[in-house]
C-alpha positions as CSV (number, residue, x, y, z in Angstrom):
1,X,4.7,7.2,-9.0
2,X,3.7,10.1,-11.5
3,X,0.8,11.1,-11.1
4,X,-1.9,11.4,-14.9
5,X,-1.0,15.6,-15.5
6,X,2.8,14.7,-15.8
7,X,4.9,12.4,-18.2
8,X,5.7,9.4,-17.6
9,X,9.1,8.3,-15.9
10,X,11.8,6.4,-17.9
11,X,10.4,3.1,-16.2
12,X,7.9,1.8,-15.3
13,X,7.5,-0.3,-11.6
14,X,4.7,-2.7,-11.3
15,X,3.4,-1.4,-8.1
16,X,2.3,1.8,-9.3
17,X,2.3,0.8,-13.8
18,X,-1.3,2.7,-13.8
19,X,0.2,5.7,-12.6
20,X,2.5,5.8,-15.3
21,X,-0.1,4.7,-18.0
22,X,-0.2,7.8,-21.0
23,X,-2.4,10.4,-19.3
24,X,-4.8,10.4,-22.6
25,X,-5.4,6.7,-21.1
26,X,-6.2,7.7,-17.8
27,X,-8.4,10.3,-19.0
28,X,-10.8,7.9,-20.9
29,X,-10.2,4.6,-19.9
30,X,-11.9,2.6,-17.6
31,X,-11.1,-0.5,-15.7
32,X,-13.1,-2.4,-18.1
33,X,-10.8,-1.2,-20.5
34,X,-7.9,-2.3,-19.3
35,X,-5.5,-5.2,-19.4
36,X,-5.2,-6.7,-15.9
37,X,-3.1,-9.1,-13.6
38,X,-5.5,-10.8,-11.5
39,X,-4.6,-13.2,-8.8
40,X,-7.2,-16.3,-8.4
41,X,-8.0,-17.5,-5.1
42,X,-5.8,-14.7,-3.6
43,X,-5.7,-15.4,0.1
44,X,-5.1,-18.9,-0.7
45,X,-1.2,-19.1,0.2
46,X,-0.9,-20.9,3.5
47,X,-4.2,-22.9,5.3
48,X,-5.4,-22.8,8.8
49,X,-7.4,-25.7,8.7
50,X,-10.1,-28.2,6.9
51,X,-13.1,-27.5,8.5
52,X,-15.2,-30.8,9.6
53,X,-18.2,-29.7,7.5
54,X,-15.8,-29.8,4.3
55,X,-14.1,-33.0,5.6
56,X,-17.1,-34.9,6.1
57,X,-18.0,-34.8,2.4
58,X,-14.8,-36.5,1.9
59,X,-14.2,-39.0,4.7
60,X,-17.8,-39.2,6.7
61,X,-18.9,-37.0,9.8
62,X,-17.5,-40.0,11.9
63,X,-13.8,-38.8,11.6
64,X,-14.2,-35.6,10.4
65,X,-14.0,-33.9,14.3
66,X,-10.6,-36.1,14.7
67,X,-7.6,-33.8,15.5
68,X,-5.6,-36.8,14.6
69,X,-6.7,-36.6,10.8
70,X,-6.9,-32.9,10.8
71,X,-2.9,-33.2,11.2
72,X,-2.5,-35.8,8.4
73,X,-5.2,-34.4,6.1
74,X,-3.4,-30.6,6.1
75,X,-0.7,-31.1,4.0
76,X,-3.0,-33.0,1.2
77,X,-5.4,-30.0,1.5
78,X,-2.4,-26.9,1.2
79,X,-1.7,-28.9,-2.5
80,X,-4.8,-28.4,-3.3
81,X,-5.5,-25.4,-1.7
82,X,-2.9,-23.1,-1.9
83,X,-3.0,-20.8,-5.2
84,X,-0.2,-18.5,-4.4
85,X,2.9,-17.7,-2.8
86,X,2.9,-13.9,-2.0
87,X,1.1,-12.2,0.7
88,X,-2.0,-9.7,-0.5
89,X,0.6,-6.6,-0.3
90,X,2.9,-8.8,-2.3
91,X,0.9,-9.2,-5.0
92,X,-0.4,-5.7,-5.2
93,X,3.7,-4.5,-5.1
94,X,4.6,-7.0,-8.1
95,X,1.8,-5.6,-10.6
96,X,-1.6,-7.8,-9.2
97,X,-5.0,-5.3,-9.6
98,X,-7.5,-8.0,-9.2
99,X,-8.0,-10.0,-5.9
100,X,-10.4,-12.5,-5.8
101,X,-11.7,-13.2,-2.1
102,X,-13.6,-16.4,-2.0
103,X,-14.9,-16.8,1.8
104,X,-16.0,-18.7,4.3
105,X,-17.3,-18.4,8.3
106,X,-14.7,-20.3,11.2
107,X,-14.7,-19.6,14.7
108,X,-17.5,-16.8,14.2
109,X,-15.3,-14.9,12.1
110,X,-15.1,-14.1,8.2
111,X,-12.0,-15.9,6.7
112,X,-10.5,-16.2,3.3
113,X,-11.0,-20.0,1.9
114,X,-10.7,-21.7,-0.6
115,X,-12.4,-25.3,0.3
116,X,-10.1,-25.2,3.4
117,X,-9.9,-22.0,5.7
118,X,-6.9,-19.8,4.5
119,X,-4.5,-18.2,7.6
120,X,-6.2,-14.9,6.8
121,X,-9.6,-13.4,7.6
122,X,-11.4,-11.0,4.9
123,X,-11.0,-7.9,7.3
124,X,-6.9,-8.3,7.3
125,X,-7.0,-9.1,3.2
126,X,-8.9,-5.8,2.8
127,X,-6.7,-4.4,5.4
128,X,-3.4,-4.8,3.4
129,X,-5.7,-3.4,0.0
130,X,-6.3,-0.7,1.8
131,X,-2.9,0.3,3.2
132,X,-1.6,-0.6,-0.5
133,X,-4.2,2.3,-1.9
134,X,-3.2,4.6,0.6
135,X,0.3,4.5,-0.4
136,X,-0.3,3.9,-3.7
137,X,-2.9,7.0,-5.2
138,X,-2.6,6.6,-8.6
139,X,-4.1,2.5,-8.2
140,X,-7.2,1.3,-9.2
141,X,-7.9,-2.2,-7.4
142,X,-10.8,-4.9,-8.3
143,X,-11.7,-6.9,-5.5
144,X,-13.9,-9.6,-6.1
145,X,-15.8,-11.5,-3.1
146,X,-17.2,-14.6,-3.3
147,X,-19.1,-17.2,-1.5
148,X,-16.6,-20.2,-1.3
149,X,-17.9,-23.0,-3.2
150,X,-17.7,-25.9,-0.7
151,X,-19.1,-23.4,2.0
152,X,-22.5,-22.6,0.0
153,X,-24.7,-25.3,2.6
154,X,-24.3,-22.6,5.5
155,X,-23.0,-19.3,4.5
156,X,-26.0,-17.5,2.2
157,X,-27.8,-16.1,5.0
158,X,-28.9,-12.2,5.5
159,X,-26.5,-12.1,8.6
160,X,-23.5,-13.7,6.9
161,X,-23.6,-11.2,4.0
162,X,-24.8,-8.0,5.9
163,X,-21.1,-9.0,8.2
164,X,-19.2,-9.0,4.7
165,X,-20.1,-5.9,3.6
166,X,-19.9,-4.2,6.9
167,X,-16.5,-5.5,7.0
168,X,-15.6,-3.6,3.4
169,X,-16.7,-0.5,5.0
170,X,-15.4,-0.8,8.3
171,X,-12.2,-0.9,6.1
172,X,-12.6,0.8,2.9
173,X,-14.8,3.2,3.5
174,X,-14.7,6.3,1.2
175,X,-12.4,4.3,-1.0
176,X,-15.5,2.1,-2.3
177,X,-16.7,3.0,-5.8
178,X,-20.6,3.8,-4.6
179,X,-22.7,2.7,-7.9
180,X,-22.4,0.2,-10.9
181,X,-22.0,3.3,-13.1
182,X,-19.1,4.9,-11.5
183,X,-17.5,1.9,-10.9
184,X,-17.1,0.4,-14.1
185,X,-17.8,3.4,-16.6
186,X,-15.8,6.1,-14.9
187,X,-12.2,6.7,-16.1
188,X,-9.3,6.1,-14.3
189,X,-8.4,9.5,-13.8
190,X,-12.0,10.6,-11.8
191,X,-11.9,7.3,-9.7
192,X,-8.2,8.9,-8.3
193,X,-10.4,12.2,-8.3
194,X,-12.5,11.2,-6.4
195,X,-10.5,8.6,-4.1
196,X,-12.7,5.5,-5.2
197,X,-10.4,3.4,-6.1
198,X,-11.5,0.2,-4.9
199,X,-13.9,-1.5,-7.2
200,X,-16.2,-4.0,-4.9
201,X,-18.0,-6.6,-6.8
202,X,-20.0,-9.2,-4.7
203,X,-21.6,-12.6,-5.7
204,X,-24.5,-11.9,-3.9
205,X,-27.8,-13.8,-3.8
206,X,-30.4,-11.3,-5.3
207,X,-32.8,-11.7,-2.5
208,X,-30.1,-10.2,-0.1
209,X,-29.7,-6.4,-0.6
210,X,-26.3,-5.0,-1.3
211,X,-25.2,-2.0,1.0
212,X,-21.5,-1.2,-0.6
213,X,-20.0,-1.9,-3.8
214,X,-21.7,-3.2,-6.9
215,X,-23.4,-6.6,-7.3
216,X,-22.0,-9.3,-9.3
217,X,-24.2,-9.9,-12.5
218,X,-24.1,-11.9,-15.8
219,X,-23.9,-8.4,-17.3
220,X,-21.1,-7.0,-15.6
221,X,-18.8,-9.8,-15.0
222,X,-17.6,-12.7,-17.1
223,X,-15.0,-15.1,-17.3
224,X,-13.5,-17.8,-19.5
225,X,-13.6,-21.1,-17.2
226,X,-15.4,-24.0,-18.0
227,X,-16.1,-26.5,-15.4
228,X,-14.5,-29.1,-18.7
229,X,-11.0,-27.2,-18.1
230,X,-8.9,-29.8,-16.7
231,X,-5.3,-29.6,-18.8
232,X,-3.3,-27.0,-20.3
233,X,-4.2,-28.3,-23.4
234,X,-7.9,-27.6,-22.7
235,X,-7.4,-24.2,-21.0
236,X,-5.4,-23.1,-24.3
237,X,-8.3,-24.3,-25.9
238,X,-10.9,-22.1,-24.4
239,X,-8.5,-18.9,-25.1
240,X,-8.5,-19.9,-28.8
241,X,-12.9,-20.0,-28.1
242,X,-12.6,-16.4,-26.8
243,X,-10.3,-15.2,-29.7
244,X,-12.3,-16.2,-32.5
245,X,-15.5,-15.7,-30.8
246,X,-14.7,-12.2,-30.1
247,X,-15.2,-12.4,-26.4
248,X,-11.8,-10.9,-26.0
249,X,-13.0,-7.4,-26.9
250,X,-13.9,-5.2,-24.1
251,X,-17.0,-4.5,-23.2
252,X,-18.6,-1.2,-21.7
253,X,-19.6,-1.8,-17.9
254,X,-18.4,-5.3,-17.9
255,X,-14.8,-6.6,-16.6
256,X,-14.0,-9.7,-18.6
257,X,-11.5,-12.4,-17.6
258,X,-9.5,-15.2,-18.7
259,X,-8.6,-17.8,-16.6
260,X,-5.3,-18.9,-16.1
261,X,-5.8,-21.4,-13.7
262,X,-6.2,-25.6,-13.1
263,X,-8.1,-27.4,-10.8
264,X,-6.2,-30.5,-9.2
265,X,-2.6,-29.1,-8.3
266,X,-1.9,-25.7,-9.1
267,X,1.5,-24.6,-7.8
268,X,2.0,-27.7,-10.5
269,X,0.0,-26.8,-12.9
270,X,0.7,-22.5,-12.7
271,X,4.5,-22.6,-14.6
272,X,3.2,-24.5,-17.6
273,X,-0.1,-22.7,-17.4
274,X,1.5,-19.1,-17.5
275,X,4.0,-20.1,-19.9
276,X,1.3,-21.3,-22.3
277,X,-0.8,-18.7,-21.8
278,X,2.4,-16.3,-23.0
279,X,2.8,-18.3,-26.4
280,X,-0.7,-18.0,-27.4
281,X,-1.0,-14.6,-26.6
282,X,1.9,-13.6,-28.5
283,X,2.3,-10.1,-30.0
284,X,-1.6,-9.8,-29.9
285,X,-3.6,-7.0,-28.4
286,X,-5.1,-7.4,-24.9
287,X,-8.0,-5.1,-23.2
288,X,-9.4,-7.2,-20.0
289,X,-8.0,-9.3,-17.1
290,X,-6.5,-12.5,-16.6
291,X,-6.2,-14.4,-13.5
292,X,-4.0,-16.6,-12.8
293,X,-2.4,-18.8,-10.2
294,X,1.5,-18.1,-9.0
295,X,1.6,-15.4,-11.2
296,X,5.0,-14.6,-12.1
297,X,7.1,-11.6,-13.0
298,X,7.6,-12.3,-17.0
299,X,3.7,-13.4,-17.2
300,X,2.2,-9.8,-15.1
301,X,4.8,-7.7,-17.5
302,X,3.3,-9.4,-20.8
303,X,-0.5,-8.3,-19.3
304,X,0.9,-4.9,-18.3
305,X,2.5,-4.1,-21.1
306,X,-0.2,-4.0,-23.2
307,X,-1.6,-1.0,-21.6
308,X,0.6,1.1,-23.5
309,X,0.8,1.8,-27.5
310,X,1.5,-0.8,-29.4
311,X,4.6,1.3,-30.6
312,X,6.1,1.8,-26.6
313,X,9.5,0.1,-26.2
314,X,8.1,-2.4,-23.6
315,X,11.4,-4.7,-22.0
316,X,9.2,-7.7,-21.1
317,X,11.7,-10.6,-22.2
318,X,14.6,-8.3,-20.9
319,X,15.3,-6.4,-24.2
320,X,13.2,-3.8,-25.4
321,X,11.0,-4.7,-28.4
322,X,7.9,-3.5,-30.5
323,X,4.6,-4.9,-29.5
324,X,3.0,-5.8,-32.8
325,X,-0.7,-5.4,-32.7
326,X,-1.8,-7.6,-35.1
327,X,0.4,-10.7,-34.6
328,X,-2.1,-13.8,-34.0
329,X,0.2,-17.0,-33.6
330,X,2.6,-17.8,-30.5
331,X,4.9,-19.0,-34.1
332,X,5.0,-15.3,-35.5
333,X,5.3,-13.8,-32.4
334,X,8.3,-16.1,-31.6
335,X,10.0,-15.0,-34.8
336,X,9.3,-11.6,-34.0
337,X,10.9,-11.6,-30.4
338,X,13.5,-13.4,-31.7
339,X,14.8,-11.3,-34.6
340,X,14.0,-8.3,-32.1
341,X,16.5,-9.2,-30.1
342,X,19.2,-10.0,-32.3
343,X,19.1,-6.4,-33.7
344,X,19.0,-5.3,-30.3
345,X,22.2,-7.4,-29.3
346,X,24.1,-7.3,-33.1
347,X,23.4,-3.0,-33.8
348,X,24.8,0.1,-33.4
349,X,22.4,2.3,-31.0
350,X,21.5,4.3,-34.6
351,X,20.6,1.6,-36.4
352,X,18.2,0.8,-33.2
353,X,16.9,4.5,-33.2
354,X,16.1,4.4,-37.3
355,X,14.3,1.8,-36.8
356,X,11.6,3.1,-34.1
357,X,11.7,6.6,-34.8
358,X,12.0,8.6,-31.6
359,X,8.3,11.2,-32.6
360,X,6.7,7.4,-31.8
361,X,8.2,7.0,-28.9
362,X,7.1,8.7,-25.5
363,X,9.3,10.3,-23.6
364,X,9.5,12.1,-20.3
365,X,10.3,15.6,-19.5
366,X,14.2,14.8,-19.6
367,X,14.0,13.3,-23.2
368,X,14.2,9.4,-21.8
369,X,12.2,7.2,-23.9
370,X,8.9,5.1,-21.5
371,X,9.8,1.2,-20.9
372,X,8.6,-1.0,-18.4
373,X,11.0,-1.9,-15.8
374,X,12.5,-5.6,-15.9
């Protein structure tokens, strides 16, 4: 990957796209700034097992210890459950800069959940982050750790949340941000600068203190789910809130997300979800994160890509097109894509360079013009 003080190669792999982001960007941006892939419920891609304390609310503390229903209950739980289909190291390779860590205590240990207990504890998750940053030194990640929901009877104790964070720096270490401010106001560029580039936020319970990373807050972290969201139809719904509402627009200090993602079923729900998440989007302008459940190749490059200027060749659809700024339908920015590439496909290479002229263009050191890898 190139590193911010030289150009930018001729394409642009997901694994290391901030590295190639226009050095003014990573000179004054900050991950608050930023358009990001997020992946929801992360270390939710195989279970381990429902816990009796989850099952009970379901079927009664009577069968809830049976190894018998364990076995048959499983499967039903991993279709609920299960929110992706790459590993942690997976996701960070294809383009993913958000993790979110919900978690949960099983045999003494801290595991990833999500209702049921994942087949990976918090210490291997952040294990594979932190080999990723190592490899990786021109990535920023966001990891976001969270008290599982259906865990919240047992888990908010002083000793439960003083072994999370020991955990982050048994592993992270010198790679934590170490304030609020430096976090979330500090460009890119001086996070690599100062090798703190993981971004820790914890959903902590104010009375506990916090020893590493930065403390979830109103103020500093928001997102787009409603507890209502329970279609597509709904979830587009909420986008079109955000969009008129201005709650779209960054905000200084604060990561902002959109969410992507369906209770019920989601490897069912996650193609329709993504793909209706692309149309509304469109041609529009993006500055803050979206998470999202299986997320897919075309849906990270459409986020990605609008990290660079809105006149970059970007190849998201497999052509190279112009990303209008100010498109606001899915309609227009159908049309658009569509008579995009027929020039592409019907044109002599010319006629293609007339009509993006090549001083709006950046280019590298060997004269080839920036796109993002398909």
């Amino acid at each position: 990957a190139s590193s911010s003080s030289t150009a930018a190669p001729a394409a642009v792999p997901l694994d290391s796209w901030m590295g190639c982001l226009p050095s003014t960007s990573r000179r004054n941006l900050t991950i608050c700034d930023l358009a990001l892939p997020a992946a929801h419920n992360s270390g939710a891609r195989q279970i381990h097992c429902v816990p009796p304390s989850v099952l009970q609310n379901h079927i009664g503390r009577r069968f809830s210890n049976s190894s018998v229903v364990h076995a048959v209950v499983k499967p039903f739980a991993s279709q609920i459950a299960v929110c992706q289909s790459l590993t942690i190291t997976g996701l960070l390779n294809a383009g993913i800069r958000v993790l979110d860590f919900r978690v949960a205590i099983h045999a003494e240990k801290v595991y990833l959940s999500h209702s049921a207990i994942c087949d990976i504890t918090l210490e291997q998750g952040l294990a594979e982050a932190s080999a990723f940053l190592v490899t990786h030194p021109t990535e920023v990640l966001v990891i976001l750790i969270t008290r599982d929901w259906d865990h919240r009877h047992y888990f908010d104790s002083p000793e439960h949340w003083a072994n999370v964070q020991q955990i982050v720096k048994k592993v992270l270490g010198p790679h934590v941000a170490q304030s609020e401010p430096e976090a979330l106001r500090s460009p890119l560029e001086k996070l690599c600068s100062l090798q703190r580039r993981a971004v820790i936020m914890l959903d902590i319970p104010k009375r506990f203190e916090v020893t590493v990373g930065v403390r979830k807050s109103d103020n500093n972290l928001k997102k787009s789910w409603k507890d209502s969201t329970r279609s597509v139809e709904s979830m587009v719904d909420v986008l079109k809130e955000w969009r008129s509402n201005g709650s779209m627009l960054p905000e200084r200090g604060c990561l902002k997300f959109l969410e992507i993602a369906l209770p019920g079923l989601p490897r069912w729900h996650a193609t329709a979800g993504n793909a209706a998440f692309r149309s509304w989007l469109g041609g529009d302008t993006l500055s803050i994160g979206v998470m999202l459940d299986f997320p897919d190749e075309e849906t990270i490059r459409a986020i990605v890509a609008r990290n660079w200027p809105p006149e970059t060749p970007i190849a998201v659809l497999g052509k190279p097109f112009s990303l209008e700024a100010n498109l606001s339908t899915a309609a227009t920015a159908a049309t658009t894509t569509a008579a995009t590439t027929t020039t592409a496909a019907t044109t002599t290479t010319a006629a293609q360079r007339s009509e993006v002229p090549s001083g709006n263009v950046p280019h590298n050191e060997d004269g080839q013009a920036l796109y993002i890898q398909t």
